[in-house]
Predicted model as a PDB file, atoms N, CA, C, CB and O in Angstrom, pLDDT in the B-factor column:
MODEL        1                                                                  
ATOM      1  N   UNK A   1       0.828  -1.181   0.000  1.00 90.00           N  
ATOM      2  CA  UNK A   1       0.000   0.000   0.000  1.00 90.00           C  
ATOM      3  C   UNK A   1       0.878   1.252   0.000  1.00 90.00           C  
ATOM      4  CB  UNK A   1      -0.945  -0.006   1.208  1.00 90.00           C  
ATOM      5  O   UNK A   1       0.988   2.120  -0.866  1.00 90.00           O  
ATOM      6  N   UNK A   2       1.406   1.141   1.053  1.00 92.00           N  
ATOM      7  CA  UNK A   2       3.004   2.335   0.789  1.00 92.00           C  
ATOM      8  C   UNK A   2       3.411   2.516  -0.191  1.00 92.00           C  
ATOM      9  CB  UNK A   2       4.346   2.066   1.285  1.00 92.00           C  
ATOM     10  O   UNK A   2       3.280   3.672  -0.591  1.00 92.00           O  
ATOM     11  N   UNK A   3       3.993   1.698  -0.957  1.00 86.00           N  
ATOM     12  CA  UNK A   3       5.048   1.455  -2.828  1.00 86.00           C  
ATOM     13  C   UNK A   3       3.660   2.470  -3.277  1.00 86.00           C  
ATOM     14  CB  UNK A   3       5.228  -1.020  -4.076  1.00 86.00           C  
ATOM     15  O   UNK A   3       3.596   3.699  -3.245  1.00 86.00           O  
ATOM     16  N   UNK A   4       2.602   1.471  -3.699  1.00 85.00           N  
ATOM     17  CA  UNK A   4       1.595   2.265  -4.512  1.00 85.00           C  
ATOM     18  C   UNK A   4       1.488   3.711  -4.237  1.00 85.00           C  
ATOM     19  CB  UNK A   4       0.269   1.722  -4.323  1.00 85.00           C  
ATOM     20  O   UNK A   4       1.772   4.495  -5.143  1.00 85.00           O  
ATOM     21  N   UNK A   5       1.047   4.220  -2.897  1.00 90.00           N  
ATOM     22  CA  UNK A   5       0.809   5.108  -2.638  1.00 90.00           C  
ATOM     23  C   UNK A   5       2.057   6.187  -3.241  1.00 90.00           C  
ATOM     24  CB  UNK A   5       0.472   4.924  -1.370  1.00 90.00           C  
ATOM     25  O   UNK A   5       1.665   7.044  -4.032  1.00 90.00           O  
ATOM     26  N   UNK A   6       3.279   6.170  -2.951  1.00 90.00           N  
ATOM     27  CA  UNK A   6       4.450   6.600  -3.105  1.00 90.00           C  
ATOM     28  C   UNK A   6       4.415   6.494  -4.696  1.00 90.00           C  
ATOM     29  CB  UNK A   6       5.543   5.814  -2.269  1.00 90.00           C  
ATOM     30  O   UNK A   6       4.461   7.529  -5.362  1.00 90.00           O  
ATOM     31  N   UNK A   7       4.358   5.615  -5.124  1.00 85.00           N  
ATOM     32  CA  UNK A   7       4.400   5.903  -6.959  1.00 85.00           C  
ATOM     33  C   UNK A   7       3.222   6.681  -7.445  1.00 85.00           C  
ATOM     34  CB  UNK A   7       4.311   4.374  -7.956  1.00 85.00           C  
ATOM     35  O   UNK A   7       3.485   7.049  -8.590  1.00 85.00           O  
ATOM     36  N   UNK A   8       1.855   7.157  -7.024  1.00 88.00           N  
ATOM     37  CA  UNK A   8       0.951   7.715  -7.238  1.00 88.00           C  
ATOM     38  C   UNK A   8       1.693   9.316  -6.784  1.00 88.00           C  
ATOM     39  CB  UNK A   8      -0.311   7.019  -6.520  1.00 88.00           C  
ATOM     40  O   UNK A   8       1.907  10.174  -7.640  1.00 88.00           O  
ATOM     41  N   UNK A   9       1.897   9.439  -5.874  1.00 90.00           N  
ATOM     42  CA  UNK A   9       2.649  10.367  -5.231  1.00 90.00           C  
ATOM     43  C   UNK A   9       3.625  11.098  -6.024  1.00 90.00           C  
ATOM     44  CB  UNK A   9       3.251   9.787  -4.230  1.00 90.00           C  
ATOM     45  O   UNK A   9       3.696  12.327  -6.049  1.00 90.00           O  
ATOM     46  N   UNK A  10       4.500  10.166  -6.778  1.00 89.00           N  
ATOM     47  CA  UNK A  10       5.713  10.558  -7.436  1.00 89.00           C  
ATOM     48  C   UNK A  10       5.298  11.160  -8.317  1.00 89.00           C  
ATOM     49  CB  UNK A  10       6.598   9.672  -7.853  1.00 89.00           C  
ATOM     50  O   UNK A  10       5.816  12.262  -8.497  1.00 89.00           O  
ATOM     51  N   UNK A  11       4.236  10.742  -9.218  1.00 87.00           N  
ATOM     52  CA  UNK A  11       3.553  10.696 -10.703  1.00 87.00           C  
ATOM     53  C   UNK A  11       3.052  11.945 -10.917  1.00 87.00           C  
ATOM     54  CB  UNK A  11       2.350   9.647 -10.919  1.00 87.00           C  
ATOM     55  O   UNK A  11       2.740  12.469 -11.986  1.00 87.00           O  
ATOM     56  N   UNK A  12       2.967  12.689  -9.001  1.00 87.00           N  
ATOM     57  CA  UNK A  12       2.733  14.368  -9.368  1.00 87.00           C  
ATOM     58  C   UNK A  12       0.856  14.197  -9.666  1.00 87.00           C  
ATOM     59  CB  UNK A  12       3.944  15.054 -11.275  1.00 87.00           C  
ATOM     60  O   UNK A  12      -0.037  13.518  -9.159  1.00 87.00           O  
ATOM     61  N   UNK A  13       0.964  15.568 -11.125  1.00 87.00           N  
ATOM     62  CA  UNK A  13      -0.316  15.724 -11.443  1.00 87.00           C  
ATOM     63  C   UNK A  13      -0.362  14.925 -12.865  1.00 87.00           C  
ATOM     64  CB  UNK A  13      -0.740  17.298 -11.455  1.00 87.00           C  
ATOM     65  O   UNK A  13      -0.989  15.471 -13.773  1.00 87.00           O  
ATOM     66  N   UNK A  14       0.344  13.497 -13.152  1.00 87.00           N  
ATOM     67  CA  UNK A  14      -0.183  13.146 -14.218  1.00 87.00           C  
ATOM     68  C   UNK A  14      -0.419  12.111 -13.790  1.00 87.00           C  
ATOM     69  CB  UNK A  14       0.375  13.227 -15.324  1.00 87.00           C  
ATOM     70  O   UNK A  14       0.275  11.553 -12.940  1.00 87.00           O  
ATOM     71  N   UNK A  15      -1.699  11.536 -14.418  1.00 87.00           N  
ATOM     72  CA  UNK A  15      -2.198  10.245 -14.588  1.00 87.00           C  
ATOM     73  C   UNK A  15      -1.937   9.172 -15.065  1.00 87.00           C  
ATOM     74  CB  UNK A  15      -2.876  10.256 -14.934  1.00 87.00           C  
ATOM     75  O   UNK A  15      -2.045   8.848 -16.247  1.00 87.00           O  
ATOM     76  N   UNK A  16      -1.505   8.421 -14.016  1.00 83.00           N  
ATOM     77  CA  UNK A  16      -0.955   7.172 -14.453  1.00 83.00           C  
ATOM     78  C   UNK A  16      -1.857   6.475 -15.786  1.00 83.00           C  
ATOM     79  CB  UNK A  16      -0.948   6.182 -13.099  1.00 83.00           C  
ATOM     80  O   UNK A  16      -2.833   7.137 -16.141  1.00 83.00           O  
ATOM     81  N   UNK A  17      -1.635   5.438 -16.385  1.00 87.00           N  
ATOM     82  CA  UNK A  17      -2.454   4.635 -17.072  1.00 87.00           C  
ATOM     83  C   UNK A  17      -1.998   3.295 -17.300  1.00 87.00           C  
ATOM     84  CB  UNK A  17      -2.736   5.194 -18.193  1.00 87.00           C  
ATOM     85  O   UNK A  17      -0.870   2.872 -17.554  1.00 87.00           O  
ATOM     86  N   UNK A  18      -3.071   2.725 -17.163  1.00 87.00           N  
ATOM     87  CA  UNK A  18      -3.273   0.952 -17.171  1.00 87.00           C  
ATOM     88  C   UNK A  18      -1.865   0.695 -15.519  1.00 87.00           C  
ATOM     89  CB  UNK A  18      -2.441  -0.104 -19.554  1.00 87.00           C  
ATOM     90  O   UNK A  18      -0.836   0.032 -15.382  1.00 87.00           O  
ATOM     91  N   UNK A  19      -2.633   1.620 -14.651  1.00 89.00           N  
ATOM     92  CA  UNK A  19      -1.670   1.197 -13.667  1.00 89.00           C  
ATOM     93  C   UNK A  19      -1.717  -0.428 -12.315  1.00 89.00           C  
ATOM     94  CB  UNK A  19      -1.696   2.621 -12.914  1.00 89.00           C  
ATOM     95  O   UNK A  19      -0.975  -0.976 -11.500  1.00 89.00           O  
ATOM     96  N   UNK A  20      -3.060  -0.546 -12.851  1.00 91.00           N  
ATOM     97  CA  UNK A  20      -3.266  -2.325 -12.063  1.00 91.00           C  
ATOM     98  C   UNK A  20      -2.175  -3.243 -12.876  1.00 91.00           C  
ATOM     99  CB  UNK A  20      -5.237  -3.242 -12.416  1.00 91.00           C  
ATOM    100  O   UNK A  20      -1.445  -3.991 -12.226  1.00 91.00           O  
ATOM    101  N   UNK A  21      -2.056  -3.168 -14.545  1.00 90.00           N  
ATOM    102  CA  UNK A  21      -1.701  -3.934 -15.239  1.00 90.00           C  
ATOM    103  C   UNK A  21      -0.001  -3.760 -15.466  1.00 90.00           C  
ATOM    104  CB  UNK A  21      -2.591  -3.823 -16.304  1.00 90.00           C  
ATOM    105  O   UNK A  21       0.709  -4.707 -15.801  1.00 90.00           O  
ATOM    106  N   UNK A  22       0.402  -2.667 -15.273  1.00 87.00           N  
ATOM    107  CA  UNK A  22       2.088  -1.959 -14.941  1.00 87.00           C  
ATOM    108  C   UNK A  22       2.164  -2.934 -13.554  1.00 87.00           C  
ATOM    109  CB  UNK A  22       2.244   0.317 -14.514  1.00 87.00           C  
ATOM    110  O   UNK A  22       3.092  -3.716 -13.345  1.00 87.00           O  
ATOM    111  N   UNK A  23       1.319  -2.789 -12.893  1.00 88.00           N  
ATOM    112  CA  UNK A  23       1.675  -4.038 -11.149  1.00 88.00           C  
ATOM    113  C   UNK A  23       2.101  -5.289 -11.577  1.00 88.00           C  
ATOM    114  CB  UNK A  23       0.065  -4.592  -9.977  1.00 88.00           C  
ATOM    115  O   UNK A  23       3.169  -5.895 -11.656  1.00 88.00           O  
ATOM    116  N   UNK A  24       1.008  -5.471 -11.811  1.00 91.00           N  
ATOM    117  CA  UNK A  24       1.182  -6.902 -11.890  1.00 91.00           C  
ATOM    118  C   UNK A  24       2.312  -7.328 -13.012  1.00 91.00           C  
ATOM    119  CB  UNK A  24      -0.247  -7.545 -12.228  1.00 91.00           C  
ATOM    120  O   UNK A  24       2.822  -8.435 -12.835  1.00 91.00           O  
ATOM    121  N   UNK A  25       2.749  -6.570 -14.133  1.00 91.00           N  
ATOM    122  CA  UNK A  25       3.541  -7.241 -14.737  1.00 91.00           C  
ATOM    123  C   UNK A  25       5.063  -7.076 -14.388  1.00 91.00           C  
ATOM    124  CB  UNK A  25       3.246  -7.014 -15.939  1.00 91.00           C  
ATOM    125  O   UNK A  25       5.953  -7.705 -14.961  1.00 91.00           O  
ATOM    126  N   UNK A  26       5.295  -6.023 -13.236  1.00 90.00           N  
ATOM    127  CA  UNK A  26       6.387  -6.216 -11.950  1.00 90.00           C  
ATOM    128  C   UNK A  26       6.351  -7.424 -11.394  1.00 90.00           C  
ATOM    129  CB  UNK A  26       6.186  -5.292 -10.748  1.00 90.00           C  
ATOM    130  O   UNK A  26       7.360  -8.122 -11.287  1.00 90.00           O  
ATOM    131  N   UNK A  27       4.920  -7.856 -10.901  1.00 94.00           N  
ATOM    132  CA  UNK A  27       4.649  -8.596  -9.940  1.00 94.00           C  
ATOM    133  C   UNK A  27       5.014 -10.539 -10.222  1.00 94.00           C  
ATOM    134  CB  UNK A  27       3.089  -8.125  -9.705  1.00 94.00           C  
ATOM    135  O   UNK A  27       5.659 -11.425  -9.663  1.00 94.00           O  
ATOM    136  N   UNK A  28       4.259 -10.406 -11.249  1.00 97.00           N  
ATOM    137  CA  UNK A  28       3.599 -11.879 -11.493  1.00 97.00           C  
ATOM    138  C   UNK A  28       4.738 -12.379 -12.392  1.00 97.00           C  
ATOM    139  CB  UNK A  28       1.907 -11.937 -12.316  1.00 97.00           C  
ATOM    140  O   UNK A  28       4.822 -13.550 -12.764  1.00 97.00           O  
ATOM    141  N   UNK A  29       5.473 -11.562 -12.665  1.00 97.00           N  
ATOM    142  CA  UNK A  29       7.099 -12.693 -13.365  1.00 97.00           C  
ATOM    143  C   UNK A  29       7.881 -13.348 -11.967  1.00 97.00           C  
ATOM    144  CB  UNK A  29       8.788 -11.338 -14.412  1.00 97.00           C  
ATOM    145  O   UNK A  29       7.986 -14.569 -11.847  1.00 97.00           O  
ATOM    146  N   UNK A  30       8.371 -12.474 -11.014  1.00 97.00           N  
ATOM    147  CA  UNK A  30       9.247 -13.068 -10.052  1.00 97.00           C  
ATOM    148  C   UNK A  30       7.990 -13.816  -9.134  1.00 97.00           C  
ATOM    149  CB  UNK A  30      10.324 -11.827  -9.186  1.00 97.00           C  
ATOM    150  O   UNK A  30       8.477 -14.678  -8.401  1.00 97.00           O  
ATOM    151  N   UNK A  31       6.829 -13.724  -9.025  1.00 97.00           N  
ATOM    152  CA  UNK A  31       6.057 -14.421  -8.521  1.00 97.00           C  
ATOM    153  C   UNK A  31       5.964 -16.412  -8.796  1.00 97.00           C  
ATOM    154  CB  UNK A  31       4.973 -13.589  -8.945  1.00 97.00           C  
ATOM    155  O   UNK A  31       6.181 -17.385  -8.073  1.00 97.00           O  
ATOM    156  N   UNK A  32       5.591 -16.242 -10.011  1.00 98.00           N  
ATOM    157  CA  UNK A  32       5.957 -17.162 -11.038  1.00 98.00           C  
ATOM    158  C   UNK A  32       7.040 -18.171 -11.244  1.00 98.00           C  
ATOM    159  CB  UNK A  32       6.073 -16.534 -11.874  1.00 98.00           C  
ATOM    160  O   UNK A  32       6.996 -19.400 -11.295  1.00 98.00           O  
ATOM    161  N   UNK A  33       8.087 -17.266 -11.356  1.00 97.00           N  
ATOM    162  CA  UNK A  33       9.350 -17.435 -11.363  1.00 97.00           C  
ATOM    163  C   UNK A  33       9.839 -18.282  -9.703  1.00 97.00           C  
ATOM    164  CB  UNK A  33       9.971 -15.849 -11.690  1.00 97.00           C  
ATOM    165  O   UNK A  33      10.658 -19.198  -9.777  1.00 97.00           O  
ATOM    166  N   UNK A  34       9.342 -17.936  -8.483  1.00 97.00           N  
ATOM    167  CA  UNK A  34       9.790 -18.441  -7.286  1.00 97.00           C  
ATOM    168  C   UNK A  34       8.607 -19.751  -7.315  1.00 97.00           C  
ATOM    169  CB  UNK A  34       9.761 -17.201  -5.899  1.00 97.00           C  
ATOM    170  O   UNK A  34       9.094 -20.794  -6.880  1.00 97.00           O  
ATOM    171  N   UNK A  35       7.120 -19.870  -7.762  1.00 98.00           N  
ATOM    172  CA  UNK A  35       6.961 -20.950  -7.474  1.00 98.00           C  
ATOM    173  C   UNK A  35       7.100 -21.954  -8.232  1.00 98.00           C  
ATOM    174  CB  UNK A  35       6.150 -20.973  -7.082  1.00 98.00           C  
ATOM    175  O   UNK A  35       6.741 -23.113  -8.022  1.00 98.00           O  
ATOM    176  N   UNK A  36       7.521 -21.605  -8.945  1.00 98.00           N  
ATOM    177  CA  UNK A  36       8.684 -22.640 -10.234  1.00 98.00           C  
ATOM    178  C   UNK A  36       9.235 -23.312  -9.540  1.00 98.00           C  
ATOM    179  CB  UNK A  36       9.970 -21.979 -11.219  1.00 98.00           C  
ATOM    180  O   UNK A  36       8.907 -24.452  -9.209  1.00 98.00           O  
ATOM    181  N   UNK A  37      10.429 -22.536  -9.114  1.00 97.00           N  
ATOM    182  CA  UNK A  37      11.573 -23.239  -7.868  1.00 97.00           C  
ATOM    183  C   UNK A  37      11.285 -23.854  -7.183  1.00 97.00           C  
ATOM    184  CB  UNK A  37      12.212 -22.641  -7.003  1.00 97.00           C  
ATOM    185  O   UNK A  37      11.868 -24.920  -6.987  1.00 97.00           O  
ATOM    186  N   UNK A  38       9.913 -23.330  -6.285  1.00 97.00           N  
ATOM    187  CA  UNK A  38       9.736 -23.868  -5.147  1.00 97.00           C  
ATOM    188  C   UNK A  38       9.180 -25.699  -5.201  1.00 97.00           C  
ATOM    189  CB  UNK A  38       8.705 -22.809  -4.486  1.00 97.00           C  
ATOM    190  O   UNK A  38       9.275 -26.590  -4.357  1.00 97.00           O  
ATOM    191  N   UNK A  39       8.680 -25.681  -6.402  1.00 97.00           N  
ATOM    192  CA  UNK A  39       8.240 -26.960  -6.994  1.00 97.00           C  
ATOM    193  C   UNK A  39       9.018 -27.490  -7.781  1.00 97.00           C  
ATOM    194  CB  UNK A  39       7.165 -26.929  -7.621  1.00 97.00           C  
ATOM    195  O   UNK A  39       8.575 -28.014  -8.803  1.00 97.00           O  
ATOM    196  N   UNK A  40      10.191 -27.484  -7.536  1.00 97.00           N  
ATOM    197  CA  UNK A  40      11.315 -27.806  -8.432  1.00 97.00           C  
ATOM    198  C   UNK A  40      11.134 -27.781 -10.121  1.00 97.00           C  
ATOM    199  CB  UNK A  40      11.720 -29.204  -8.011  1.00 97.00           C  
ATOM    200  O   UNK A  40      11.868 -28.474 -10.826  1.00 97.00           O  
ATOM    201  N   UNK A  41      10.299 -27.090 -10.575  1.00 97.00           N  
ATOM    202  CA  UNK A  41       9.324 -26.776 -11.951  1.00 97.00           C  
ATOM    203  C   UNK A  41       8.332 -27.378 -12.193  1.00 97.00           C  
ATOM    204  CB  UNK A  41       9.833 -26.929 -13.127  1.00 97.00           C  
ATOM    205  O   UNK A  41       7.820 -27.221 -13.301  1.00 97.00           O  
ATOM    206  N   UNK A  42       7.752 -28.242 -11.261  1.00 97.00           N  
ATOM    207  CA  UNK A  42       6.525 -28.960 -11.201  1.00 97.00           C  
ATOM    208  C   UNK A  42       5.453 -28.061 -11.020  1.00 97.00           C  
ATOM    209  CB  UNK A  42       6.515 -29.946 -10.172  1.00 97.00           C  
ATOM    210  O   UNK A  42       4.913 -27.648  -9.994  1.00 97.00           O  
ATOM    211  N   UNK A  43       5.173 -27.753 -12.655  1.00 97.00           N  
ATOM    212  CA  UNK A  43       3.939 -27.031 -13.282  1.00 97.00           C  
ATOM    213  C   UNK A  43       2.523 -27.032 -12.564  1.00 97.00           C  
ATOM    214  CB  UNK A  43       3.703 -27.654 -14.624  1.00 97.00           C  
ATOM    215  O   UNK A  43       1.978 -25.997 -12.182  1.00 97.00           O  
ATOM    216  N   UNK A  44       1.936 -28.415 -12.409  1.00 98.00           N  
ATOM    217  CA  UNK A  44       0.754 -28.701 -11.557  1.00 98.00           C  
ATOM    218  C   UNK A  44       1.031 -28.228 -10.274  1.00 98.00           C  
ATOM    219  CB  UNK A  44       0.382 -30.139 -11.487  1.00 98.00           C  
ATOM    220  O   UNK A  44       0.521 -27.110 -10.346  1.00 98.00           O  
ATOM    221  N   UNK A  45       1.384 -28.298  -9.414  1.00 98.00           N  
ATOM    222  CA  UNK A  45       1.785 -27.496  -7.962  1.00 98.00           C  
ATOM    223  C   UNK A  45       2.295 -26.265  -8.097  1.00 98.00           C  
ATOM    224  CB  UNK A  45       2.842 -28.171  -7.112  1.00 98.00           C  
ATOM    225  O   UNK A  45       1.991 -25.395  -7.281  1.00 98.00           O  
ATOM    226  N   UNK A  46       3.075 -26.026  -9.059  1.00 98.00           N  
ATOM    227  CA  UNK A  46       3.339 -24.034  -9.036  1.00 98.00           C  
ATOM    228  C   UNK A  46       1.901 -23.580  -8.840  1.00 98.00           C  
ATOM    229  CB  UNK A  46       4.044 -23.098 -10.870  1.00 98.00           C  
ATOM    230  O   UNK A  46       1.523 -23.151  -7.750  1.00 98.00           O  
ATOM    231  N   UNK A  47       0.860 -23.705 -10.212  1.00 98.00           N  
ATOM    232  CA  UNK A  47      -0.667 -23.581 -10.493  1.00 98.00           C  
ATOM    233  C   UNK A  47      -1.318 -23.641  -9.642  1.00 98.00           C  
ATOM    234  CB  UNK A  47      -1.233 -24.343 -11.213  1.00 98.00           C  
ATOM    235  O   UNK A  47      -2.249 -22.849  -9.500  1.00 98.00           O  
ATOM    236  N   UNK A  48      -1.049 -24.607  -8.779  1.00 98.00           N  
ATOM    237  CA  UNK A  48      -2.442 -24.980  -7.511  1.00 98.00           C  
ATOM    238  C   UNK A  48      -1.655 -24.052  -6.656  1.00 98.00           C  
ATOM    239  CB  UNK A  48      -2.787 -26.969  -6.670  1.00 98.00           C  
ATOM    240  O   UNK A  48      -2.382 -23.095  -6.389  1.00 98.00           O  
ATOM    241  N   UNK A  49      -0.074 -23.878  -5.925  1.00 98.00           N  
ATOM    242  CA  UNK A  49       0.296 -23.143  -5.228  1.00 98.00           C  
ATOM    243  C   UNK A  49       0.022 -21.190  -5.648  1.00 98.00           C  
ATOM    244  CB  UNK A  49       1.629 -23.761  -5.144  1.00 98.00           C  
ATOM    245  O   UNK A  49       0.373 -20.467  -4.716  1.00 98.00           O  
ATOM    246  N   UNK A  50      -0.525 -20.454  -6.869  1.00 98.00           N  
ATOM    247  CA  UNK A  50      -0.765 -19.447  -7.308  1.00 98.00           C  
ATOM    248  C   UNK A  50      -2.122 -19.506  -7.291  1.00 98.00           C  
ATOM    249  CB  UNK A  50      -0.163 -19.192  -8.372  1.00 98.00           C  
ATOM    250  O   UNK A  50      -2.616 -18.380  -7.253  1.00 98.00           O  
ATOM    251  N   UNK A  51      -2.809 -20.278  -7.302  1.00 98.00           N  
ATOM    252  CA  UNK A  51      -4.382 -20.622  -7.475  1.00 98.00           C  
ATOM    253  C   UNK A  51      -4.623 -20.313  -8.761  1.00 98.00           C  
ATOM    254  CB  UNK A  51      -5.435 -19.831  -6.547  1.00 98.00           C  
ATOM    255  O   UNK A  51      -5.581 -19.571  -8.978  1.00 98.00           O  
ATOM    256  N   UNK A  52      -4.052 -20.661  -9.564  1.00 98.00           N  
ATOM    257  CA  UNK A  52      -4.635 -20.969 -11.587  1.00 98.00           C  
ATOM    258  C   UNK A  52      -4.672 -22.304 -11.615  1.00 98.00           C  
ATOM    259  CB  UNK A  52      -3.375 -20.456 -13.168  1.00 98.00           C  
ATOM    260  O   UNK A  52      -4.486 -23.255 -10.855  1.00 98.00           O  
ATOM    261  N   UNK A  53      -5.055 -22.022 -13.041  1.00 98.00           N  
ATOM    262  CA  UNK A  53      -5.015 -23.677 -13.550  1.00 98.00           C  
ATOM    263  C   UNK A  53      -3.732 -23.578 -14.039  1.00 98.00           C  
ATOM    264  CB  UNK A  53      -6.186 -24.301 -14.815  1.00 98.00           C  
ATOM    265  O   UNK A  53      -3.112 -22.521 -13.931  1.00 98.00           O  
ATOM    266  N   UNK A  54      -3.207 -24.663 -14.621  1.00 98.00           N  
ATOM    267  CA  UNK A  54      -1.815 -25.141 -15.251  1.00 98.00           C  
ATOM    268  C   UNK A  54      -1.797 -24.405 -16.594  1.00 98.00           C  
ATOM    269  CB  UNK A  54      -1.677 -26.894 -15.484  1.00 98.00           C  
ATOM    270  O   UNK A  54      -0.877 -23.693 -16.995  1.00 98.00           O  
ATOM    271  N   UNK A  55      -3.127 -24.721 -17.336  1.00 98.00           N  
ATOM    272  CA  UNK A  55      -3.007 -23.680 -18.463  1.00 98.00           C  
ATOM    273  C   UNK A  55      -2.652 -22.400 -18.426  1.00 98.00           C  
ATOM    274  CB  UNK A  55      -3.994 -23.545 -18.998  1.00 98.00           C  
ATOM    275  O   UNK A  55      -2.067 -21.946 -19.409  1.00 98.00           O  
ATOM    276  N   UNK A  56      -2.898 -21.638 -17.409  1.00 98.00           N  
ATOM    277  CA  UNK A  56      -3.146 -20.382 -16.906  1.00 98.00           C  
ATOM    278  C   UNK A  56      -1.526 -19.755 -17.231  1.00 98.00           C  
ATOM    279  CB  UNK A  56      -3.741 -20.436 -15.168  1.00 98.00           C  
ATOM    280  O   UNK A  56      -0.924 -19.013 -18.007  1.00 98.00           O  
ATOM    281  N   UNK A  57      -1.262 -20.906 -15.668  1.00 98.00           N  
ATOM    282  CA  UNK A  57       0.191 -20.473 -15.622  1.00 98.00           C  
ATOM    283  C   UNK A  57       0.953 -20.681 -16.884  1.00 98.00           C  
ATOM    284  CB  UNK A  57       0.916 -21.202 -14.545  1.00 98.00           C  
ATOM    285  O   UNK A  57       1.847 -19.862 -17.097  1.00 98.00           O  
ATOM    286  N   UNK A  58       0.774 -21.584 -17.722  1.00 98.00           N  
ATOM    287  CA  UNK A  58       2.012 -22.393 -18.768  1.00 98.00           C  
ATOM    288  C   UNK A  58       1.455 -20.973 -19.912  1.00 98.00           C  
ATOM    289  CB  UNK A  58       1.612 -24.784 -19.505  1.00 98.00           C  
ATOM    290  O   UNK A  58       2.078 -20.658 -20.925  1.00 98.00           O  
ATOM    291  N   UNK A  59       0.613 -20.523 -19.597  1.00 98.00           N  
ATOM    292  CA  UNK A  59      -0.023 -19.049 -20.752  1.00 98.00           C  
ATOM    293  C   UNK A  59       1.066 -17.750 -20.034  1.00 98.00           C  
ATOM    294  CB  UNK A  59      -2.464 -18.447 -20.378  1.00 98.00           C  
ATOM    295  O   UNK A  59       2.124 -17.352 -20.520  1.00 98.00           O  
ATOM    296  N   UNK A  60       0.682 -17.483 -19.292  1.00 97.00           N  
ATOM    297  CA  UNK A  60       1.516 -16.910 -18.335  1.00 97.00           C  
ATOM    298  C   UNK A  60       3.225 -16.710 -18.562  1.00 97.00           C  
ATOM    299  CB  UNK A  60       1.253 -17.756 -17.194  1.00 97.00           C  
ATOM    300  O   UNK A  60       3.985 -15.786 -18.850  1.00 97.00           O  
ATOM    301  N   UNK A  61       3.331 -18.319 -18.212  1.00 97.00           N  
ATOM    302  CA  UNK A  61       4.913 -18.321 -18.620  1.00 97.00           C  
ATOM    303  C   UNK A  61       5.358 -17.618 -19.971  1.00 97.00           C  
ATOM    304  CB  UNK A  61       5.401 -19.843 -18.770  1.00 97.00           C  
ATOM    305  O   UNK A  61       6.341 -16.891 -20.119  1.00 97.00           O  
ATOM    306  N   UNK A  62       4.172 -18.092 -21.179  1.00 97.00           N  
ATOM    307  CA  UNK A  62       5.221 -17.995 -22.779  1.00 97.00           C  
ATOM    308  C   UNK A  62       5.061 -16.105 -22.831  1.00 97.00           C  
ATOM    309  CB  UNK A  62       4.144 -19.143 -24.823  1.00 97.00           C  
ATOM    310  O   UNK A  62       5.794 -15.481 -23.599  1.00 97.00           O  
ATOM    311  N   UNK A  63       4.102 -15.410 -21.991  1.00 96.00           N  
ATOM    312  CA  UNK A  63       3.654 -14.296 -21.876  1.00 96.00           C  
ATOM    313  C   UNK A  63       5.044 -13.358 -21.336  1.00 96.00           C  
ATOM    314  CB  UNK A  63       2.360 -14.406 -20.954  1.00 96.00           C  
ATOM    315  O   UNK A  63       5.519 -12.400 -21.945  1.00 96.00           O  
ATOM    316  N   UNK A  64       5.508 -13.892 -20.100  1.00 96.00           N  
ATOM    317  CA  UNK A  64       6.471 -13.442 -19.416  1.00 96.00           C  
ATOM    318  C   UNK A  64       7.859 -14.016 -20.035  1.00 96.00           C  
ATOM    319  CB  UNK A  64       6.200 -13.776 -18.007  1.00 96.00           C  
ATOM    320  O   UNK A  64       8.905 -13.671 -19.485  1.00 96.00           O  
ATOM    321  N   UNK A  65       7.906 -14.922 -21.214  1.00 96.00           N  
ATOM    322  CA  UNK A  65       9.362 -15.670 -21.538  1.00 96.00           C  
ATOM    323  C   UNK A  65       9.475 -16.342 -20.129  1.00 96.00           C  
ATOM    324  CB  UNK A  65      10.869 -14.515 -21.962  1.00 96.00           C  
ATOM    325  O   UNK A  65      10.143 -15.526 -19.494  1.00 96.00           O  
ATOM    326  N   UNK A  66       9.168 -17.440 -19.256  1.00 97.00           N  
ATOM    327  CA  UNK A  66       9.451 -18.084 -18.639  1.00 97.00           C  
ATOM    328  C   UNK A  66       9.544 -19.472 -19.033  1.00 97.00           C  
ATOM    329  CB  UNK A  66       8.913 -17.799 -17.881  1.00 97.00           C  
ATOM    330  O   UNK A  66       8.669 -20.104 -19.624  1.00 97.00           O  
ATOM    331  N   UNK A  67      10.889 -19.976 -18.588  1.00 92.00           N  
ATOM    332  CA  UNK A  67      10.983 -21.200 -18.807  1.00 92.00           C  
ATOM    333  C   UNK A  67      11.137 -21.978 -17.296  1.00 92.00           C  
ATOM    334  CB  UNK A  67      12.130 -21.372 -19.814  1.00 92.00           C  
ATOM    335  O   UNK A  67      11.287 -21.395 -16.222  1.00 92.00           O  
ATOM    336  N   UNK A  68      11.077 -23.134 -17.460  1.00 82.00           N  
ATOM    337  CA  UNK A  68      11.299 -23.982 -16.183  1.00 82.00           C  
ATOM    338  C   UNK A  68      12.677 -23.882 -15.635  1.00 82.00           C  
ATOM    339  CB  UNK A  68      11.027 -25.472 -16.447  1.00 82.00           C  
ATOM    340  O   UNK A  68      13.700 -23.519 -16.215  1.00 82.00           O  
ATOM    341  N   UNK A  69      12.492 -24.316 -14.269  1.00 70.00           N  
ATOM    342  CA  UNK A  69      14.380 -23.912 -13.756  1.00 70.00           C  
ATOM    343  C   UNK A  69      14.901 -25.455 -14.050  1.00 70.00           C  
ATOM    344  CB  UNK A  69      14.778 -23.328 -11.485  1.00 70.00           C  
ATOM    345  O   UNK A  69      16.082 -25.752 -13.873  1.00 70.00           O  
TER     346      UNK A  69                                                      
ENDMDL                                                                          
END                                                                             
């Protein structure tokens, strides 16, 4: 809530745009990216551990250039 607030802050008097979708695409690569690892790249458990489906994520991945570790 701070970060956000502080980058709204920074941005002055101009209006951000498509700023949910600027988040998340900070967000959801190293997100991604750690429950990869954490499942030693076991796709079905990254998915259930993010709450998507496998498609979701494996869409996701070719979106972000992610490959398996």
């Amino acid at each position: 809530r701070k970060t956000v607030r502080r980058y709204l802050k920074d941005m002055g008097s101009t209006e951000p745009e498509n700023l949910y979708r600027s988040v998340l695409s900070q967000v959801e690569p190293p997100l991604i990216t750690e429950a990869l690892r954490y499942t030693d790249g076991n796709q079905t458990r990254a998915a259930r551990i993010l709450g998507m489906t496998r498609n979701t994520l494996r869409s996701k991945m070719r979106q972000y250039g992610i490959s398996c570790p």
